[in-house]
Each structure stands twice: as structure tokens, then as C-alpha cells.
MARNU-412828 format. One record per atom (N, C-alpha, C): x, y, z. Coordinates in steps of 0.05 Angstrom, whole numbers, plus 5000, padded with zeros to 4 digits. Example, Ala and Ser with C-alpha at 12.3 -4.5 7.8 and 13.67 -1.06 7.14 Angstrom:
2
526448865156
524649105156
526449345156
525749555142
527349795143
525850015157
//
This chain:
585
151537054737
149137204743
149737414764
148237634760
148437814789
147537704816
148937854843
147737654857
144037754867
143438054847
140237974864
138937754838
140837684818
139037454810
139737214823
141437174832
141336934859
140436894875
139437124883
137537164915
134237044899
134537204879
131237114863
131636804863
133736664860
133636464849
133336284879
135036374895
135836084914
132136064932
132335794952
130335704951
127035754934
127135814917
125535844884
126235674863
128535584867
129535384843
132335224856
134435464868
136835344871
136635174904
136934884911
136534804941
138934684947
139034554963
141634464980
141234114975
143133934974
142033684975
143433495007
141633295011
143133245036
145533125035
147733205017
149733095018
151633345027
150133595034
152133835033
152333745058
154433885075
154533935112
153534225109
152934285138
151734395159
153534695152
151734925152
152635185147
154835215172
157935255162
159835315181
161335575186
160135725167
162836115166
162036185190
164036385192
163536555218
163436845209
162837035227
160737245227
164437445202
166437375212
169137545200
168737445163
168237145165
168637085143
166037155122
164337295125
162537325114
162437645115
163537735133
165338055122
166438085096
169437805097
170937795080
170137725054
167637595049
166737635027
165137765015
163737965021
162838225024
165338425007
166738445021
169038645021
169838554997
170738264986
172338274966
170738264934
168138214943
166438384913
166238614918
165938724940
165539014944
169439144925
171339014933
173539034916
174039024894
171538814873
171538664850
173438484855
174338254876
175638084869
173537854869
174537614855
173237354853
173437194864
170637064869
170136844894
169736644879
171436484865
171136364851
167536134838
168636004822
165735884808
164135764828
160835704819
159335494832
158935264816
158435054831
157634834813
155234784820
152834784798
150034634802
149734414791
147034274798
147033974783
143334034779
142833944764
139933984746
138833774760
136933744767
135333464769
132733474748
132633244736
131533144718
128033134737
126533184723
123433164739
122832954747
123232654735
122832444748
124332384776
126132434775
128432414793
128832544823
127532684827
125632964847
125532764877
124232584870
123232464893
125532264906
127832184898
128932074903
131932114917
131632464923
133032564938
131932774953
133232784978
131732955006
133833204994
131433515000
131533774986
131533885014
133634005013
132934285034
133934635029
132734735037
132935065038
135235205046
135635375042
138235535035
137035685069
139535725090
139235855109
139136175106
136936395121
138036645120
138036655149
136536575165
137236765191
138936445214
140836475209
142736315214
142436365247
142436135260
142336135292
144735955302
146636085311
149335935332
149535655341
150435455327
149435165346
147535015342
145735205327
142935025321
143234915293
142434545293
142134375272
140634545245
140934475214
140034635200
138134375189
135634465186
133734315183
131334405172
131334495148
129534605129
128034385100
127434185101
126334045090
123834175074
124234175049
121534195025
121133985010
118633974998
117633784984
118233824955
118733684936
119333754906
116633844887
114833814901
112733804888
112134124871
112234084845
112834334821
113934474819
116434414829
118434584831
121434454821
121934744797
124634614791
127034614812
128634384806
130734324819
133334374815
134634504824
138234544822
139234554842
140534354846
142534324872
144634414876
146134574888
148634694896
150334554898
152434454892
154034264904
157034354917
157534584893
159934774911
159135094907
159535164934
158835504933
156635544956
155735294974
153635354995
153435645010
156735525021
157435745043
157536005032
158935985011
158636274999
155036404989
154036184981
151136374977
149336344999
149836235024
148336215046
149336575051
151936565060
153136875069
153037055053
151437005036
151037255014
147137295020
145837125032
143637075042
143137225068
145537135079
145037205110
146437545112
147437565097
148937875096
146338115086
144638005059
143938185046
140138125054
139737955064
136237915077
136137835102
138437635115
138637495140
138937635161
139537445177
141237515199
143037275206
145537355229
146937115242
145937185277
144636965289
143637005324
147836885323
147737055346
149936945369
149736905389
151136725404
149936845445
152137035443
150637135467
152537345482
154537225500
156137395509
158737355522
157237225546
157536975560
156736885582
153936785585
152836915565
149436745564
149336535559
147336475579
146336185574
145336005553
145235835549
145435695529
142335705527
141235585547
137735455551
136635725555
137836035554
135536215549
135536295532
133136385520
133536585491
133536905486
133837015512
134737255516
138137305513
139037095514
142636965508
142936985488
141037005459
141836955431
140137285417
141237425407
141137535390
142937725364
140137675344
140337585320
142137905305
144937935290
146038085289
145738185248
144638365240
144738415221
147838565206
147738545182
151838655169
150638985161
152739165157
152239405167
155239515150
154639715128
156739875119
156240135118
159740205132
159740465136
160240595110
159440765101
159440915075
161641075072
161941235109
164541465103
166841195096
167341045106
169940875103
171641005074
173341025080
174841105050
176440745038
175340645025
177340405018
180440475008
180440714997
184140684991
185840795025
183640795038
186440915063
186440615084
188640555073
189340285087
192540265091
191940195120
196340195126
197240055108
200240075114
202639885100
202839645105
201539565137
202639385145
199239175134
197039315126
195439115126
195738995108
193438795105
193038565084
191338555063
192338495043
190738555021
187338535016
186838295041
184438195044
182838305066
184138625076
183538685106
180638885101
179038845114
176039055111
175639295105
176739335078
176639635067
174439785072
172739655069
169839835070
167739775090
169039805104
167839895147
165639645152
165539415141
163539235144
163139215174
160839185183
160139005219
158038855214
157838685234
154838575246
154238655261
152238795272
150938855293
147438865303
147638785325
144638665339
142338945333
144439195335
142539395329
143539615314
142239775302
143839925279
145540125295
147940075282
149940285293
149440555290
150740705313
149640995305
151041245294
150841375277
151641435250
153441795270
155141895264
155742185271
158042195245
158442465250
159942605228
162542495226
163242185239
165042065222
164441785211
161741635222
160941415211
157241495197
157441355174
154841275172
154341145160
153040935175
152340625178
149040615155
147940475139
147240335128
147240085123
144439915129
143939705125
144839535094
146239325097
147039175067
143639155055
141738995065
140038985053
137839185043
138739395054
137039665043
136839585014
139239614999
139839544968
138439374952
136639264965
135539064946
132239224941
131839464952
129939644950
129939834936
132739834919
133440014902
134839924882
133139754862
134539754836
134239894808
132540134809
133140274795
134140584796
135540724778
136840894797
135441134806
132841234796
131541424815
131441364837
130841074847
129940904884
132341114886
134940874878
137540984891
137341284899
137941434879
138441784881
136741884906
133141694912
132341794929
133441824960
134141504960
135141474983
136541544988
138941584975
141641754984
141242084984
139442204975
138642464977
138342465015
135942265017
134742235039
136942195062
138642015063
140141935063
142242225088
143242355075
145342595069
143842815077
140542765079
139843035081
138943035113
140142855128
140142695152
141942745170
146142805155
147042705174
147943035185
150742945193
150843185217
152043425191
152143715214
152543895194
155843885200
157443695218
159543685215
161443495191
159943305179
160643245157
161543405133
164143315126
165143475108
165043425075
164443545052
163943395031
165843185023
168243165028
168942945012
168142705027
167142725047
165642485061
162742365047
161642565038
159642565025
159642364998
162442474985
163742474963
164442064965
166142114982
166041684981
163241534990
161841705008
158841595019
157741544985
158141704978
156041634944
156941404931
160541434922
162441194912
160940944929
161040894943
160940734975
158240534953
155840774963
153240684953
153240554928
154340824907
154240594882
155340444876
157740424899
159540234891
157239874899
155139884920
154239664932
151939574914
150839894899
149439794878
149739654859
152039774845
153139624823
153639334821
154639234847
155438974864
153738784859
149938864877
149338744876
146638634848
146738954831
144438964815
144738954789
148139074782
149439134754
150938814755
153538864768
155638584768
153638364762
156238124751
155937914748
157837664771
158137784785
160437604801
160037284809
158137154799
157237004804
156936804784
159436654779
159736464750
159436124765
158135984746
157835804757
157235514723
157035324737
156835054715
154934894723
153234834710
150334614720
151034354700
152034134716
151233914715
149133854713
148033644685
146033534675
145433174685
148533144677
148132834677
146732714708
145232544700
144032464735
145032234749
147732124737
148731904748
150632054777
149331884802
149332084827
152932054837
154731764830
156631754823
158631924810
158031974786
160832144773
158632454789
157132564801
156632824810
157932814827
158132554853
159432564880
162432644875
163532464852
166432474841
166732714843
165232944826
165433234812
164833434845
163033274860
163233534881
165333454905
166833174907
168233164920
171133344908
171833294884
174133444871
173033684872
170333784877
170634134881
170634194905
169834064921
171034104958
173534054964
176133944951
178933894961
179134154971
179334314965
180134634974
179834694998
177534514999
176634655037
176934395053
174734405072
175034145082
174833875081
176533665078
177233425047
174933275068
173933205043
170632965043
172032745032
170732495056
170532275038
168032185034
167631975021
164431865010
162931875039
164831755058
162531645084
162131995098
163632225096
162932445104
159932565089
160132445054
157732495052
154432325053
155132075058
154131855070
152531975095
154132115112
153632185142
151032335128
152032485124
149832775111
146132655104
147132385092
143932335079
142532115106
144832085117
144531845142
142731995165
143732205167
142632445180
140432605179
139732585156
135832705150
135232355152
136232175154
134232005153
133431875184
135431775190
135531745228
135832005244
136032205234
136432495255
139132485263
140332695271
143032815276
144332525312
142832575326
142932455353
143232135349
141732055327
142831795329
145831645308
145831825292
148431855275
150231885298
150232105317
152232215339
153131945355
150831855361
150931625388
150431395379
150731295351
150031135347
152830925328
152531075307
155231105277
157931235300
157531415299
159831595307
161131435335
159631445348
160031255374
161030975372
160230835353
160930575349
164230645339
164330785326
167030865306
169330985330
168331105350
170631125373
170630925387
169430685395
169330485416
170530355399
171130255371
171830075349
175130245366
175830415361
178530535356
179930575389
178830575399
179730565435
178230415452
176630335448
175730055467
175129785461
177729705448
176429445445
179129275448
181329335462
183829185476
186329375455
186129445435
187729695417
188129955408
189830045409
188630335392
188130265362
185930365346
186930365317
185130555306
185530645283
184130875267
182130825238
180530705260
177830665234
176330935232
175330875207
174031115198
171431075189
170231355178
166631185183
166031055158
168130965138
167830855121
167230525120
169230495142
168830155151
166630095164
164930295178
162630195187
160330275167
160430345153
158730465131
158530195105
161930105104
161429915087
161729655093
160729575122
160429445138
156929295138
155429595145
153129605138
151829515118
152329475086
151329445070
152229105065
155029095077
155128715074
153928595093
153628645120
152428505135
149728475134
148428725115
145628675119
145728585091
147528425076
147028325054
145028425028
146328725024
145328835009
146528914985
147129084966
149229064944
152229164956
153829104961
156829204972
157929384960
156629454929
159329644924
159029934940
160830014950
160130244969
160330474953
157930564941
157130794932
154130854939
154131184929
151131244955
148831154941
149231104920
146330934896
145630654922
146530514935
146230424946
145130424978
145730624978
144430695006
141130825000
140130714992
136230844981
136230845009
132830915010
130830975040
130230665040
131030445018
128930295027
131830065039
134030105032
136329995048
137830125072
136830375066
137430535097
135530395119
132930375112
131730245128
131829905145
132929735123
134329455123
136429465137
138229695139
141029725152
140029815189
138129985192
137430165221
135629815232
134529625211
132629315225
135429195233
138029225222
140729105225
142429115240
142429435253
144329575262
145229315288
144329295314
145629145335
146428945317
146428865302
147528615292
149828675277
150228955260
151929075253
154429195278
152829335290
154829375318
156429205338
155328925337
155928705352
158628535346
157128575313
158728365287
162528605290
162228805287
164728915278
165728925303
164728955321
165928985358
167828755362
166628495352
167828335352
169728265336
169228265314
172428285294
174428465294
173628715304
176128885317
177128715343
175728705358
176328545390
178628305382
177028225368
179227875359
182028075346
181928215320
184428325308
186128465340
184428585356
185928755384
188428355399
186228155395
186628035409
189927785393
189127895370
191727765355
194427945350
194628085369
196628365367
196628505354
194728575338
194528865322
193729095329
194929305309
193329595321
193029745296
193329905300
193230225272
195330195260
197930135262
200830035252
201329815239
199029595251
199229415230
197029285211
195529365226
192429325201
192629565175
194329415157
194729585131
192129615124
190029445116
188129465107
184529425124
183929635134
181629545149
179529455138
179129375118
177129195098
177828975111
178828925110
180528575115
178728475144
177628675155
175928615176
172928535172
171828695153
169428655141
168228295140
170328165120
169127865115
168427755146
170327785159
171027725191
167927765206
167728065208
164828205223
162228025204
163327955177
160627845156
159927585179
162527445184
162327135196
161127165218
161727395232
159927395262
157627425264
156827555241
154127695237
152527405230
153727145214
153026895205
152326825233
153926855258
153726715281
152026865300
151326965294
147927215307
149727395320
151927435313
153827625328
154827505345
155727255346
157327065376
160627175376
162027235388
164127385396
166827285399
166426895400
169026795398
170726845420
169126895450
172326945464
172126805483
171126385481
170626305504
173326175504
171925955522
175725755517
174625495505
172225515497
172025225482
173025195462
173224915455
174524775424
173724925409
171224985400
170225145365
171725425380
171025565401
172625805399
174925845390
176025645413
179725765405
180825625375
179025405368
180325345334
179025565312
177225615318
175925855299
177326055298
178426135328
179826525328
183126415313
184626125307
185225995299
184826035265
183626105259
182925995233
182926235228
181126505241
180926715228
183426905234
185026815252
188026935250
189926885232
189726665223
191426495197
190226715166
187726685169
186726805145
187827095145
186527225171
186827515165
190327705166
191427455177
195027575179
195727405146
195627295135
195927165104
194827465085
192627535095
190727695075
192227995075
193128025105
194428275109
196228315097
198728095095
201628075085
201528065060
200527915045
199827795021
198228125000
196728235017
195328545009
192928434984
190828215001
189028174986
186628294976
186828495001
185228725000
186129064988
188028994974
189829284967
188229344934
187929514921
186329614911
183029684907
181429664888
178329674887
177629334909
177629454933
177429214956
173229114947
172229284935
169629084934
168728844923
169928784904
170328584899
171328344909
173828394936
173928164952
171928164965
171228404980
169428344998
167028154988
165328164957
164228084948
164627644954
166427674940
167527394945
168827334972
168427444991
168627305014
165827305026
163827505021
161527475034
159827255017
160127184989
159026954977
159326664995
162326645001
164326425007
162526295029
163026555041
162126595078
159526465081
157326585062
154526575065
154026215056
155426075033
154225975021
155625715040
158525745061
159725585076
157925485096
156725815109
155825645143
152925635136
151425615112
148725475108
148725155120
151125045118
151724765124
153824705147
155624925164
157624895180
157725145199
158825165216
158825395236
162025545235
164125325221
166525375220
167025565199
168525685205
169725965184
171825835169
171325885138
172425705118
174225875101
176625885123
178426025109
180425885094
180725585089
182325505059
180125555034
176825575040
176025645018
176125885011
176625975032
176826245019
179126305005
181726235015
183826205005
183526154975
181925964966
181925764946
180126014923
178626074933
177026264927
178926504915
179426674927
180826874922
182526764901
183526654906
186426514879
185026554859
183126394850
181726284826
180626484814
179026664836
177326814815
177927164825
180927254844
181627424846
184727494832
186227224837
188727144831
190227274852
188927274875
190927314903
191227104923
194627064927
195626804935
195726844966
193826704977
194426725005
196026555014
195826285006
197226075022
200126115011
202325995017
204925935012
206925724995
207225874973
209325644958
212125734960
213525674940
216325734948
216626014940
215226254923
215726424923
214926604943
212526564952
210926704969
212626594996
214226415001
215026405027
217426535024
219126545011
221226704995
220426955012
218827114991
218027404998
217827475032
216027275034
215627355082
220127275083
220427095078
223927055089
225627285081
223927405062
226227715050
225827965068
224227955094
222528155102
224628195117
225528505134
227628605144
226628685178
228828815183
228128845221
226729205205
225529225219
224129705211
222029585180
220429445162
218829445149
217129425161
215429535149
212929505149
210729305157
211229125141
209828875146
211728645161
213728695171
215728535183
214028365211
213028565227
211228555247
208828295250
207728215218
205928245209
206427935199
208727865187
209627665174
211027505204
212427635224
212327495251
210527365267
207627475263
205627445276
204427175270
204727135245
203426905221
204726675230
207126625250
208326445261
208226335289
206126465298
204726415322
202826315321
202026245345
199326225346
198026275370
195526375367
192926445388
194626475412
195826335424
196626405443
198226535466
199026685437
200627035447
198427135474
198727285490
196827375507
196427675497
193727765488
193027955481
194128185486
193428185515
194428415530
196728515533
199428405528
202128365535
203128505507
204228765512
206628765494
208828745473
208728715455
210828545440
212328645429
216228605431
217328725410
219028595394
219128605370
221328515356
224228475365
225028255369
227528165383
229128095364
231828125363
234228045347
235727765363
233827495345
234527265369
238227225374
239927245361
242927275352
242527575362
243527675382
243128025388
246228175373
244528395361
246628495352
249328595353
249928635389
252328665401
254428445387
253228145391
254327875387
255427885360
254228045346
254128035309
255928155300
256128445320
258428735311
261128555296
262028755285
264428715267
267428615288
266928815315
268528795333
269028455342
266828455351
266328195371
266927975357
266927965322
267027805310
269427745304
271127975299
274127945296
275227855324
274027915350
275527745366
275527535367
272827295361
272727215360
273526955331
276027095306
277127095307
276327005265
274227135263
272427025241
273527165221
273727095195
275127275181
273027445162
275327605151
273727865143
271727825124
271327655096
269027565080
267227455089
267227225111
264627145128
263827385148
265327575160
264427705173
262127885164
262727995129
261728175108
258327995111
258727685105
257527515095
254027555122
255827535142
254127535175
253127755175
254527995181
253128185177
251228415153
251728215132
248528265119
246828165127
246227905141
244527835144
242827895171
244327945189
242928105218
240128115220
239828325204
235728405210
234428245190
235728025174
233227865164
231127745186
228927645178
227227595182
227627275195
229527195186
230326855201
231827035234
232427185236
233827275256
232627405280
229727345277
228127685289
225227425309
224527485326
221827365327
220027645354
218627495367
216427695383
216827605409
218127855430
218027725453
216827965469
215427825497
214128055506
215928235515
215128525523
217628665530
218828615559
218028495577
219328415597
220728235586
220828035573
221927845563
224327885551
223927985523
225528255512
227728295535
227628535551
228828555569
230928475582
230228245595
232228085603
233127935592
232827825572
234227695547
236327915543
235828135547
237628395533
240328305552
239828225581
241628275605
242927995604
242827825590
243527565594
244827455568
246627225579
248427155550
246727025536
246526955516
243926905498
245026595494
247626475498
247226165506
246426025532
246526245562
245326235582
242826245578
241726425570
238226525566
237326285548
238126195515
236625955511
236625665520
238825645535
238525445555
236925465572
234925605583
233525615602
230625655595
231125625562
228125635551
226325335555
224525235554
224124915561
222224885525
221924725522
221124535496
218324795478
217024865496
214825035489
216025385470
218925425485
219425655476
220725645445
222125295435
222925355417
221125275392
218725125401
216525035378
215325275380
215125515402
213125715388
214925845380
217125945378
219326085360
220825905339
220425735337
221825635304
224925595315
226025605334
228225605331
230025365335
232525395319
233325145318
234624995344
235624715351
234924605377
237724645382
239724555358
242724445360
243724695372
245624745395
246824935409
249324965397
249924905385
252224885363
252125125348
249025175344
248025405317
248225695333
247625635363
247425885369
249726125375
251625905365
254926105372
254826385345
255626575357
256326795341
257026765307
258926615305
261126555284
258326255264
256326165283
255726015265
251926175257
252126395248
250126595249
248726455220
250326425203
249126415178
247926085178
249125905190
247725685183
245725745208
245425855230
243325835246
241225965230
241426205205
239426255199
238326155172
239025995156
239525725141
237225585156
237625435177
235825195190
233525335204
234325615211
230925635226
228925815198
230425815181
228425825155
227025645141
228825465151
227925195132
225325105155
225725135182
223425135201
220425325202
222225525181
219625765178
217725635150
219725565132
217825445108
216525285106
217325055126
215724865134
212624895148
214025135160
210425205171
209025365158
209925465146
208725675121
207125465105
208025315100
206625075084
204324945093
203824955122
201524855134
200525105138
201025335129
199725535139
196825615137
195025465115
192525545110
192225225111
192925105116
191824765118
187724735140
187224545129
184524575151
185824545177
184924655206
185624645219
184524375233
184824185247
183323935256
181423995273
179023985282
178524055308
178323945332
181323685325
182223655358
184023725358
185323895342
187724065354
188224185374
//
């Protein structure tokens, strides 16, 4: 369509839905698209979506911006009432700036004005110079550079015998061509007598060229979606925003979250929770507003699959009666994950937190961080689960569905118990996910195949501790046999021959060879002979490290059977690894 049938069209039929963001171009970039129909080049397609008449009321409509103000929230809300509906879903920016160019305006502050006056903001209309010649352009410019003299300006620029300035929106006062001929008669019979005709000569090109643009052209191709399933549209306008700035569901989540609670409490509320999750809670880690979004909908025990069909006005509302309970619940299951040595490096999966925040939310939001018996066996139980769930990747694909069956588990456990029932869950997942959390001989296999630099190495170390790592402290992967001891060198002095040597040093960075020591610890272990240093360990250091007792094992030359016996010490606990925990343990 041409664009003055766009202009006829937008808020008249075409609206914005609250899933778009907030008008962002700047005053250059809305030159640049000016210029490049004024060029005939293509701004590429729009995508619309039809709404069906019944359907009207069940999404928030708003108006297409023209006089665009610097800073200020966009907040144009209409009612649907008899009025057809087509929603924009890609091409905002571009027909907002085709709005604000050709009827609008853009306010700016001024250089140094104040924010809180409004003598600081004014409103700048776009402005083409006519003499501009478009073919006289350097060598060195760019193809995309302002051929045809575009500005904004607060007041009309003033025209002499080398510029003359005309308003863009004059044009929409002249669409047939007598208007035109008048105006440009009028026009010319104005400017200076130093103007020379071929100035005259592109002033005309210039004009018709803006007529043609906006009254003849078609530059404006676009596709209207019918279907009303709000799903495959989100799909279709998220794949038509990759180009620009990449959306995920909870970016457009924010959007509808935002006409409904207002901008300020999304800011200080959502958004806020999602930085205190990620730097204040004993870790760094990088949640995103997806985890608190699909956080929301399990805790307030509403449908989980996280799509925006689910988020109505009347569960938006069930989630804002929720929220402290929602905020409380995930504070604390990040807190506990901060407190079992994790961070952004090793929480592969931040779902895995969700069931966790579901259980707290069971416990009115209780936080788990005293020193009583149910505390420390519970944070006990939910460290076993959630380092199994991590390693294991119970949560690695379409994760709603676990979540589903752990919030069943969860709900239907502490109707009768306060304890977090992670062998049922265990038991659970197997049966009706077919994900093996606990440990048989293959699954313990797989953690014993894990290397020193993977991934989950970290992760599968952790699962051999317990609770009472100190949060706060440090930890690095230690080579308990240090690798100096291992070298090829040391080994031949020591006098080992060459096929066991081959034999030893494959094995080095297995996973029988490696455990977690704090880094002061670390450290001086580094400075000390490592038959001196485990002699000086007392009974506590080798039951929390697995390691074997006989000093016999710890000689250089006897590497492979030392890591033989403290595997057979790792499987053994792997095996109790999801067992009920007692609670006089």
C-alpha cells in the first residue's frame, strides 16, 4: 500500500499490541528512512495479525505514537469497541517514523536542560531541502548517506538562494496534481532572485519526487496473519524480530506485565528481584526474567506451561495476590544453590531451581538457613536432588513437563510431611520422565568418566560432599596425586617402566584423582609433599574426600591402584546417594 494509505489506516484500524516494546529510533534514523524511499530503496515487509471480533477484548490495544516525547513512557490505551483490529507485529518503528516524520513531531531536551522543566523539551518537526541535488555525493560517502538534505528542526529553517526548506508533511495536502502545481508555483514565486534555474529544476524533481513517495508508490508490502492461536503469532513475530533486537518470550511477557501493573512496578519489582537473584544472594549467576516469570505461574499453582495464553488478567492477577511469596520462595532457592557452591558456571540448568522455590513456597516461604535438625537434613536432601538433577540433565530439553511432575510430587508430598521428597521425586521422574537420577552401575560409570576442564566435572565433585562445605569459601579443583608427582620425568626416576608409565599418565585428570579444596588449602597442599600433607589430615578429611586410608596407595608409582580403590569408595556412595536421608543423621 502507499504510505498515505497507511497513515489513513494506522490508529483507524492498524494498533500496536502490548507485546510490542516501547518506540526506540532516534531522530538520524528516521532521516535514514526517509531518504531511502525518497531513493526507492526497500524497507523491507510488515507483518499484521487480524483479530477475529470476538477476540478484541482479550488483548490490551494501543495507538500508534506521532508526537514522540524523549524519555517519556508510551501509553496510549483504546478501547476495541467497533473498531476493526490489526495488530502490527513487525514494522512498528518503521510506521511510528513514518508518523512522526510526515504529521508528528519528535520533543528533545535541549543541551543541558532540565529534565523537570518543560521549557527543556522542544518538539522538532523533519524538514527537506528541495535545492539538495541527490546525485552530488562524495566518493568517500555511503551509500545510505542523506542525499536529500533531510533535518529536524524545532523551527522552520530558513530558506535563501542556496536552501529551501519545506515541511515533509505539507504533502499530504497535495494529492492531486493541480494542489501540487499550486504549491510549488507558490512555492518559487517566493524565493530569492539569486536562485538559479537549475535549482529550481531539482526543487521540482525534489517535490515530485516526495509526491510520488508518498501518494503514487507502493513501498509498503506487508502479510496479515489470520490464525488467532496467540502461540504460533508470538513464534512468527519473534522470528521476525531476530534482525533487530533478539526477544525472548519473557521480553514479551514484560510488555503485557507492564500495561497491567504499570512500568514502576515491573522496574522495582520483576526486574529488581532478577538482579538481587544474580548478585545478592552469596553468588554471581545469570538468571533471566524467564525464571522468574516461570516461577510465577508454578508457585501460584496455575497452568506451568510457559506460554503467554497463560498469563490472562485473571492469572496476572493470582500471580501480583502471590508475588512476596513468589519473591521469598526463589530468594531462597537461589540462596541455598549460592550456599551449595554454585554459580552461573555451574547451574547448567536454572529450571532445576523452580521445584526447589515450589517447596519453599509449600513452607510459606521458610528459608532453610537455621542450624536445626529439619534444616540442615532438608538443605541435605535438596542438595542431593538438585546436584543429581544437574549432572544427570533432568531438566535439559521441553523442561515443563518436569517442572509439572515435580510440582505434583511436591504438592501432593507436604499435604502430609514438611520434608522435601526427593527419592520420590527421583522415583517419579524415572517412571513417568525416564530420567535417572539416582546411581547404578552405568550412571556411576558416567560421573567416574568425568575429566579435570569439563563441564560438569565441578558438579559431579560436589555430589560427594556434603552440606558442610562452607558457603562462603572458595573452591578449587585439586589434583589429589599432583601432577608434578605424575610427570613422565619423575616417574622414570623413580624407576617405573615405560608401559605403566603410558598406563598412569592417562589417567591423571580422571575424576578418581581430583576432589574440592578451599583455595587456601589448595595452596599449601601445592607447597608440601603430598605424603607429608596427608599425614596431617585427621579422620574427618579422608571420609569427606573418599580417599583411600592405606599410605601404601599414596606413592607415585602406585597411582593406578590408588585410583582403583578411591572409586570403588566413590560408587559406594553414589549408591546411597538418593537413599532417604534419616533424620538423626
Amino acid at each position: 500500500m502507499t504510505i498515505a494509505e497507511a497513515r489513513r489506516r494506522v490508529n483507524h484500524s492498524l494498533y500496536l499490541p502490548a507485546i510490542q516494546r516501547p518506540y526506540v529510533w532516534k531522530t538520524d534514523q528516521i532521516i535514514g528512512l526517509f531518504d531511502s524511499l525518497m531513493q526507492g530503496y526497500p524497507i523491507s515487509s510488515f507483518l499484521f495479525w487480524a483479530i477475529d471480533p470476538q477476540n478484541r477484548r482479550q488483548w490490551s490495544i494501543y495507538r500508534f505514537e506521532e508526537a514522540y516525547r524523549q524519555g517519556e513512557p508510551w501509553d496510549q490505551k483504546v478501547e476495541p469497541d467497533g473498531r476493526d483490529v490489526i495488530f502490527v507485529l513487525d514494522g512498528q518503528q518503521r510506521l511510528t517514523s513514518l508518523l512522526i516524520g510526515l504529521v508528528g513531531s519528535y520533543t528533545l531536551r535541549e543541551k543541558h536542560g532540565r529534565r523537570d522543566k518543560s521549557t527543556s523539551f522542544r518538539a522538532h518537526h523533519l524538514y527537506l531541502d528541495l535545492f539538495k541535488n541527490p546525485e552530488e555525493i562524495g566518493e568517500d560517502d555511503e551509500v545510505t548517506a542523506n542525499r536529500y538534505g533531510l533535518k529536524f528542526s524545532d523551527v522552520r529553517p530558513r530558506s535563501d538562494h542556496k536552501q529551501l526548506w519545506v515541511k515533509i508533511g505539507d504533502i499530504l495536502d497535495l494529492e492531486d496534481v493541480e494542489r501540487l502545481a499550486a504549491y510549488r508555483d507558490t512555492l518559487f514565486g517566493e524565493v530569492s532572485e539569486r536562485v538559479r534555474t537549475d535549482q529550481l529544476t531539482i526543487a521540482e524533481l525534489n517535490l515530485n519526487r516526495l509526491h510520488e513517495l508518498v501518494w503514487i508508490d507502493e513501498p509498503i508490502s506487508y502479510y496479515t496473519e489470520r490464525v488467532q492461536d496467540i502461540d504460533r503469532v508470538l513464534a512468527i513475530f519473534i522470528r521476525a524480530n531476530e534482525g533487530g533486537v533478539k526477544l525472548s518470550k519473557a521480553d514479551l511477557l514484560m510488555s503485557v506485565v507492564t500495561t497491567t501493573w504499570g512500568e514502576s512496578y515491573v522496574r522495582d519489582e520483576i526486574l529488581g528481584l532478577v538482579d538481587r537473584l544474580n548478585r545478592g544472594m552469596g553468588a554471581v549467576f545469570n538468571f533471566d526474567k524467564d525464571l522468574v516469570m516461570r516461577a510465577c505461574l508454578v508457585i501460584s499453582d496455575l497452568p506451568n506451561v510457559y506460554n503467554v495464553a497463560n498469563f490472562t488478567a485473571h492469572n496476572m492477577q493470582i500471580i501480583r495476590e502471590n508475588w512476596k511469596l513468589i519473591r521469598s520462595s526463589l530468594e531462597g532457592a537461589v540462596e541455598l544453590a549460592a550456599r551449595f557452591g554454585l554459580d552461573a558456571r555451574q547451574l547448567s540448568s536454572m529450571n532445576t531451581l523452580i521445584p526447589i522455590a515450589y517447596y519453599i513456597s509449600r513452607l510459606n516461604g521458610y528459608r532453610l538457613d537455621g542450624t536445626s535438625t529439619f534444616d540442615a537434613v532438608t538443605r541435605e536432601r535438596i542438595r542431593r536432588w538438585l546436584f543429581s538433577s544437574l549432572f544427570n540433565g533432568a531438566f535439559g530439553g521441553n523442561s515443563d513437563g518436569a517442572i509439572a511432575i515435580c510440582r505434583e510430587t511436591i504438592r501432593e508430598a507436604t499435604r502430609s510431611s514438611r520434608d522435601f521428597p526427593f527419592a520420590r521425586l527421583a522415583e517419579e521422574m524415572r517412571t513417568r520422565r525416564g530420567s535417572h537420577l539416582s546411581f547404578d552401575e552405568e550412571g556411576s560409570q558416567k560421573l567416574l568418566d568425568m575429566t579435570y576442564g569439563q563441564k560438569h566435572t565441578t558438579i559431579a565433585l560436589g555430589m560427594l560432599y556434603d552440606s558442610r562445605r562452607s558457603p562462603s569459601s572458595r573452591y578449587h579443583v585439586d589434583h589429589i596425586i599432583p601432577l608434578a608427582a605424575v610427570s613422565e620425568k619423575a616417574l622414570r626416576e623413580r624407576g617405573v617402566a615405560s608401559p605403566l608409565i603410558k598406563r598412569i599418565r592417562s589417567g591423571i585428570n580422571r575424576l578418581g584423582n581430583l576432589q574440592l579444596l578451599i583455595e587456601r588449602e589448595n595452596l599449601g597442599k601445592s607447597d608440601s609433599d603430598l605424603l607429608s600433607w596427608l599425614r596431617t589430615r585427621d579422620a574427618t578429611y579422608f571420609e569427606q574426600h573418599l580417599i583411600p586410608r592405606d599410605p601404601e596407595l599414596w606413592e607415585p608409582d602406585r597411582f593406578l591402584d590408588f585410583i582403583e580403590a578411591r572409586e570403588d569408595l566413590i560408587r559406594n556412595a553414589l549408591k546411597r546417594f538418593l537413599y532417604v536421608i534419616d533424620q538423626a543423621a
